[in-house]
Structure formats: structure tokens, C-alpha cells
N, C-alpha and C positions, 0 to 999 in steps of 0.2 A: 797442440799435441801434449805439453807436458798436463794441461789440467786433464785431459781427457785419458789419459794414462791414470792418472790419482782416482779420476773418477770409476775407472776399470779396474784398480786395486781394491777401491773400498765397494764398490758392487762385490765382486769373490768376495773378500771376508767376512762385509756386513750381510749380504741375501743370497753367495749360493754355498758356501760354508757354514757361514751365522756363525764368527766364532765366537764363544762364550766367555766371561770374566773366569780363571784359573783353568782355561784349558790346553790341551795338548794341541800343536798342529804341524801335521808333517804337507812340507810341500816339496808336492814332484815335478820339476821341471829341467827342459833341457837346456845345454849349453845357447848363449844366444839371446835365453831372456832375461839374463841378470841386472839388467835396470829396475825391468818393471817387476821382479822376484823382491829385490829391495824396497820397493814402494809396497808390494804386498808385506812383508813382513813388519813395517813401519805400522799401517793399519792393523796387525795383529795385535801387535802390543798395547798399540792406541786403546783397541776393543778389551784389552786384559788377559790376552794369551798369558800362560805360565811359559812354555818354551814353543818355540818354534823350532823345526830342523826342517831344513832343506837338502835334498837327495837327488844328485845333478845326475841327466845322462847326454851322451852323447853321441849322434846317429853316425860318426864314423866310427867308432870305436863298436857300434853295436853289429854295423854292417860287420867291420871285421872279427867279430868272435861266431856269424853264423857263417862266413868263409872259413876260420882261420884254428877256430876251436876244435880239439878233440870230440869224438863220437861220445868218451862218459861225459864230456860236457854239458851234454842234452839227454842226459839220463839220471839227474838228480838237480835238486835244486838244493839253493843253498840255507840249510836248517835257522842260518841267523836272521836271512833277509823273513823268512814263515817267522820266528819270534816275533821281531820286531814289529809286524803287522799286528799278533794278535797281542801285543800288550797294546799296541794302538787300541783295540778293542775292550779290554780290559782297564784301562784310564778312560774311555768313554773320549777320546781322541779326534780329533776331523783332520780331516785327508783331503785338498785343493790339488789336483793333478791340471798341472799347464802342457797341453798339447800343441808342438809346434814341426811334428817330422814331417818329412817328404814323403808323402803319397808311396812313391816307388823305390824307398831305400831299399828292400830287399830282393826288387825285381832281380830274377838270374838264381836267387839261392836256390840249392836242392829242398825242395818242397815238404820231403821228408824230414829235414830240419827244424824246418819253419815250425811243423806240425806237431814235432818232437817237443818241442819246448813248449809251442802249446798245452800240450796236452799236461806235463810232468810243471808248468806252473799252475794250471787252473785246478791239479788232483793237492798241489802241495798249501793253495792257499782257499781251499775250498773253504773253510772256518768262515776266513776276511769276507768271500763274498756272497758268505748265509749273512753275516751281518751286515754287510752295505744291502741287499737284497730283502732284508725283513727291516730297515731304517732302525738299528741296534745302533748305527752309528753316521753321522753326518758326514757326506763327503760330497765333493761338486769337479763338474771337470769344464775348463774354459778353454781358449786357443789363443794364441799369438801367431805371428807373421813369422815364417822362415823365408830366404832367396827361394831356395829347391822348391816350398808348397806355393808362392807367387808365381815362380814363373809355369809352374802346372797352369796353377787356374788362367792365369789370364797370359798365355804364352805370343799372341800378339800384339800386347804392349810392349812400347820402348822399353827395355832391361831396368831403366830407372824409373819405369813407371808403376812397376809391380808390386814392389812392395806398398806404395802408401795407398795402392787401389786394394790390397787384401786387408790392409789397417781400414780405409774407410770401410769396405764391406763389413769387416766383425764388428766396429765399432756400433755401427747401422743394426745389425742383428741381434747383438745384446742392449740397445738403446742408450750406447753411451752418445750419443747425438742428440740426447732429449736433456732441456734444462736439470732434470729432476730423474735420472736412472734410477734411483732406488724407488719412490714413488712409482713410479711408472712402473715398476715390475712388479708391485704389490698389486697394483689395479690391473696388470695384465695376468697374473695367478687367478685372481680373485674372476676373470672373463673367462679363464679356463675351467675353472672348480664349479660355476656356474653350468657350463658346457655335461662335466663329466656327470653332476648331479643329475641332468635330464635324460642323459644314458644311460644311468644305472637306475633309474624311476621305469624306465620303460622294460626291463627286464626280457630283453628279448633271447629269444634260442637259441637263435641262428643268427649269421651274416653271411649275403649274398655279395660277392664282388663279381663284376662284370665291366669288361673292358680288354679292347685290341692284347691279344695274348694269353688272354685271363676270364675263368670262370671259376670260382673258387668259393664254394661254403663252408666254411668256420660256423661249428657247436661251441654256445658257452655252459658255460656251471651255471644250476643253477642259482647257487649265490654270489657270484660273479659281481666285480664293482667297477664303475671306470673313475680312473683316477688320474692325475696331474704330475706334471716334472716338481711339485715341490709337496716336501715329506716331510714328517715329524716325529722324531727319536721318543724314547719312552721317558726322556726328563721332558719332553713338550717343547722341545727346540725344533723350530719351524728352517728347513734345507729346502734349496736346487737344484737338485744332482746335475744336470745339465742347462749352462748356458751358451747358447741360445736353449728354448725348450718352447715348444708350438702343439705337444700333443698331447691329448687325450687317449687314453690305454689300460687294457686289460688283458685275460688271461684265458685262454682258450681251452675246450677239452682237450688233453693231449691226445686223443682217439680222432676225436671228432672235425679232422680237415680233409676234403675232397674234393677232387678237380687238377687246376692248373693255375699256376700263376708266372708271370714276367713281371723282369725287373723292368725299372722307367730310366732308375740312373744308376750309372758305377756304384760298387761296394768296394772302397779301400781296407783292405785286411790286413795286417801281418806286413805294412811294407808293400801289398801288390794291389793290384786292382783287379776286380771281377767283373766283367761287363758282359751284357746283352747275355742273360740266361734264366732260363726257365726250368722250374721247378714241378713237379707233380706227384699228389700225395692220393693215397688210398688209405683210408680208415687212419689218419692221420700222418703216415711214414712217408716221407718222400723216397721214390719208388723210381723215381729218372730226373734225372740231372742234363742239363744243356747248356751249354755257355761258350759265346763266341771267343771272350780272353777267360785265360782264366782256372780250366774246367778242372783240370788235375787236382788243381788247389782245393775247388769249392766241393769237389768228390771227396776227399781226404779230410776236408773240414766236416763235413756229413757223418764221416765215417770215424772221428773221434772217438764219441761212446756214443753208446744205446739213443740216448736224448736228443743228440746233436740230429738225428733225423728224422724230428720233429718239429712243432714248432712251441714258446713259451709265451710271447704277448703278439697282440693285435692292437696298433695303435691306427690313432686318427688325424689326419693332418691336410684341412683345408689345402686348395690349390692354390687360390688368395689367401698367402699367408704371406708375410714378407719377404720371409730367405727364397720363397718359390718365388714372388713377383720379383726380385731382385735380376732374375735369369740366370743368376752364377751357378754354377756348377764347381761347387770345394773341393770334391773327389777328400770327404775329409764326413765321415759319418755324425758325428756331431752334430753340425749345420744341414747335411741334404735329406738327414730322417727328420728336420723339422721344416723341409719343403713339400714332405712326400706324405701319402698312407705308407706304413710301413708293416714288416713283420720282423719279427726273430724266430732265426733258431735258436734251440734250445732251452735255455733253462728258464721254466716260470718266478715271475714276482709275489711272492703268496701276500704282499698285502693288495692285490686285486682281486681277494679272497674275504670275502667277509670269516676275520677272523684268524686268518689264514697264517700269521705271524708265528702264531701260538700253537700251530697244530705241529705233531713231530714227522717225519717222513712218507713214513705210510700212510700217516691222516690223508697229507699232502697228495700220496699219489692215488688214494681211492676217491680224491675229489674231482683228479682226472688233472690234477699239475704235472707239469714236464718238469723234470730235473736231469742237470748235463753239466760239465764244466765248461761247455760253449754258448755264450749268450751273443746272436750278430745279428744287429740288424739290418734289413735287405729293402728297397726304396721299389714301392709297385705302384703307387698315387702316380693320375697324370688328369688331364683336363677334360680326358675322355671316360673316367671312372666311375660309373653309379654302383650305390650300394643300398639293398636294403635291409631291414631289419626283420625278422621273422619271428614271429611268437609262436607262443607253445601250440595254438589250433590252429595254425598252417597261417592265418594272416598276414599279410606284409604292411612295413611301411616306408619310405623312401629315407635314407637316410643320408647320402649324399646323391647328387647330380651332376654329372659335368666336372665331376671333380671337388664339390663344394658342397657347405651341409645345404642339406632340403628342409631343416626345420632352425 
């Protein structure tokens, strides 16, 4: 355990951070992982961090301020915590966020809290996530083991069995199980970038999804790029934003989505979970809303801003892939949008944009990009999914089957 912990630290800082010799690095993590927070911060220095700060939270303390807080508590945010982020941007800084809350800390909140805060942080730090969004700046986010998120996932094991069954899982998913993790993740980039290059060579129009639930055509741009979970800032520092990370992804007409789609797995949001619901879009709007748990939430999420009831990427994610052959089910977004095909709503990647980093707003949105302060991705892959690819003179060609690529 203890080398495989070391080797989890130095995966984060050396290949889904990269932290640089003189740089900044803020890490967010909650109460609970201060061991392995101290193991990361050992490898920062190692690397040649100038400082590190660590910014602790803590899921009781968060439950009780969306109980417990006044009403203008969720109508401002606070000016220092916006500072702080955008001199992170302004030092050219990287940002490690460690994920370890309970699926359902906020199950029970008034929704309209939930949504409140949402909304008055994603309008307050919109700056940070132009730059995490155009890779201006290097940031990565990982998971650790909590009690609350084991015993979700695996609630039919012995109580002592849970945690070190959700530590083998991640450790499995990020390849801290292979002699060589960091090796191993450069050849597994290097199998994705591979991938996204013969998607973006084929220049198709359209995507056709069909499957139990689901009939769904997505229009791309036509300069449209598919691209990979690992990015590179404008000094040429090579990032992970997400590990695990399994897909290939780009960026949709915001107009251009019709039909229907179902989810395959839970969406953990905000504390709650979204399950079993389907969506339906005209001229790209989602236009009706269904969901078994949930619906209040996912309607109110929709209904954020203008963007949020659209969509901004379409990724791709083999059914043989390992977090999917695994069988687990995280309820933990991270790991189940690299089991799944996936979508988001809301807000586009412009660098799935040939170009697209560089263009200012309105470039952006005559290119037919989405823009929203809500970016969530929604898990529609399953083993029954073909999809094809449509070119500009009506032609098709298969691009998955069964859930797997067909080329």
C-alpha cells in the first residue's frame, strides 16, 4: 500500500499536473486524505514546485452551510476565494483537485440552493474556467477512497471490506497496478491520440447514435477536432485533466442536436444523483426532460442559463474499456464517463475547434460553440450502442457497434 500510494502521488504531479521547476501549485482536497495530500506535496517539491498551498474542505461542514446558511449566503460569492484563482492564472499556476465526497451529501437540500450556488459560483469564476477550458493553465483532478463513497459503491460488502475494494478499484483505473504507471500512461495517451487523429482525418457531419432509448443525431463544425484527456498549455507543458481518462471528444453544433437520448448510468451532481432519465432535443434545445430520481434537480440544472439547455461536447468511450469491464458502478463522474459514450451539457471546449482557443466570443458562438457556466457530463454508452458517422453527401460509415469502435 505504502509504495502504491507514492506511486499515486508521483502519477498526479509528474503526468496529470506536470508540475514544472518554479511553479505554483494549489491543491484541493478534502478532509480524510492528509496522508496521501503529504505524499503529493513531497513529490511537488521533489519536481521543483516554488510553493504549494493546500485548501482543505470538509463534507460536514459543507452539508451544513447548504442547511444552515443564510439565503445572501448563496447570493454572492466570496471576492477573495475569485482573486485567488485568477492570480493562480496569472502566475501560470496548476491546480490538482482530489475528489473523495459522498455521492449523496446533499441528498434532502432545497434544490434551489443547490442551484443557487451553482449558478453565483460558475458566473463568479467564469475567467478560471475560460482558462482551464482553452488549457491557459494546467490542472488535473484524481479521487481517493471516503467510508460514505465505498459503502455507496460496493454496499454489499462487509463494512471492512469497502474501502480497500474502492482503493483496488482506483488504483486499477489509473494503472497504479502496473510496474511502470507513468510509462504506461504515456503509451496509453499516445493509443488515444492515435484514436482521435483518425476521427478528426474523417471529417464527418453528422453522428448517428442509436440504441434502447436513443436516437440521437449530433451536427459537427465543420472544423471540428477530436481530441484526448491530455492537453498542453502555451509554454508546451504536456497535462491530464482527468485521471482515469478513456475518451476521445469534441464539440458539437450548438443548433445542431435532434432526437432523444437515455442515460445508461447515474449522474452524481451537486451531492445528489440523477438516475434513469431521458432527454430530448429539437434544433439543438432540450425541449423535455424525464427522469426516474432526480427530475427537479436535472430540470433546474437545464434551466441555469441560456447554454445549459444545450449540449457542448460529444465524447467517445469504448464499452471494452476497463472502468466499463470493471462492472463497478462509482456514482462518482470521473470514472463512469470513462466507462461510457458520453455528452455534456452546456459549455463547449474551443480547443476542439481548430483554432478555437484564440477566437473571442462571438467568433466562438458563429462557429456554432455552446457557452454556459454549466459543463456536466451524462453517461448514454452501453453494449447495445451503434453509432455512425455521416459525411457531408449523405454517406455513412459505422463507427461503433455494440457498443465498440467498428474501425
Amino acid at each position: 500500500m505504502e509504495n502504491q500510494l507514492n506511486k499515486y502521488a508521483e502519477l498526479a504531479v509528474k503526468v496529470g499536473a506536470n508540475v514544472q521547476k518554479g511553479q505554483y501549485l494549489w491543491v484541493s482536497a478534502p478532509i480524510g486524505t492528509e496522508d496521501f495530500v503529504r505524499r503529493v506535496v513531497k513529490e511537488a517539491y521533489a519536481a521543483g514546485a516554488s510553493k504549494v498551498h493546500v485548501e482543505w474542505q470538509d463534507d460536514v461542514i459543507t452539508r451544513t452551510h447548504f442547511e444552515l446558511a443564510s439565503e445572501e449566503a448563496f447570493r454572492e460569492f466570496p471576492e477573495w476565494i475569485v482573486q485567488a484563482y485568477e492570480e493562480l492564472i496569472e502566475k501560470r499556476g496548476t491546480l490538482l483537485h482530489i475528489d473523495a465526497s459522498d455521492p449523496d451529501l446533499l441528498k434532502g437540500i432545497d434544490v434551489d440552493r443547490i442551484m443557487a450556488y451553482q449558478k453565483i459560483q460558475g458566473e463568479a469564476l467564469e475567467k478560471f474556467k475560460e482558462a482551464m477550458q482553452t488549457d491557459k493553465i494546467s490542472w488535473s483532478i484524481i479521487a481517493l477512497p471516503s467510508p460514505k463513497w465505498a459503502t455507496k459503491v460496493f454496499p454489499n460488502l462487509p463494512e471492512a471490506d469497502r474501502m480497500p475494494a474502492l482503493w483496488e478499484a482506483i488504483f486499477k483505473s489509473v494503472r497504479i497496478d502496473l510496474d511502470n504507471p507513468i510509462e504506461a500512461w504515456k503509451t496509453h495517451i499516445e493509443t488515444l491520440k492515435s484514436k482521435a487523429t483518425q476521427m478528426t482525418e474523417k471529417k464527418f457531419k453528422k453522428l448517428h447514435y442509436k440504441a434502447p432509448g436513443t436516437d440521437l443525431t449530433i451536427e459537427l463544425p465543420e472544423k471540428h477536432l477530436w481530441v484526448t484527456g491530455s492537453s498542453v498549455t502555451p509554454e508546451d507543458v504536456t497535462f491530464v485533466a482527468n485521471m482515469p481518462t478513456e475518451e476521445v471528444y469534441t464539440v458539437p453544433v450548438k443548433t445542431g442536436v435532434n432526437g432523444y437520448v437515455s442515460s445508461s448510468k447515474p449522474l452524481a451532481y451537486r451531492g445528489n444523483v440523477i438516475d434513469e432519465f431521458k432527454l430530448t432535443f429539437e434544433d439543438g434545445k432540450i425541449v423535455q426532460v424525464e427522469a426516474k430520481e432526480g427530475q427537479e434537480l436535472l430540470e433546474k440544472m437545464i434551466a441555469t442559463d441560456e447554454g445549459a439547455s444545450y449540449i457542448g461536447e460529444v465524447a467517445l468511450v469504448p464499452h471494452h474499456s476497463p472502468i466499463s469491464n470493471s462492472g463497478i458502478l462509482f456514482f462518482n463522474t470521473l470514472f463512469d464517463e470513462n466507462a461510457s459514450n458520453h455528452l455534456a451539457i452546456g459549455s463547449a471546449y474551443p480547443t476542439c475547434y481548430e483554432g478555437g482557443a484564440e477566437l473571442s466570443e462571438e467568433e466562438r458562438k458563429e462557429a456554432g460553440m455552446n457557452d454556459s457556466i454549466v459543463h456536466e457530463d451524462f453517461m448514454i454508452g452501453s453494449e447495445a450502442m451503434d453509432i455512425d458517422g455521416i459525411y457531408e453527401d449523405g454517406t455513412s460509415e459505422p463507427i461503433f457497434r455494440k457498443g465498440n469502435w467498428a474501425f
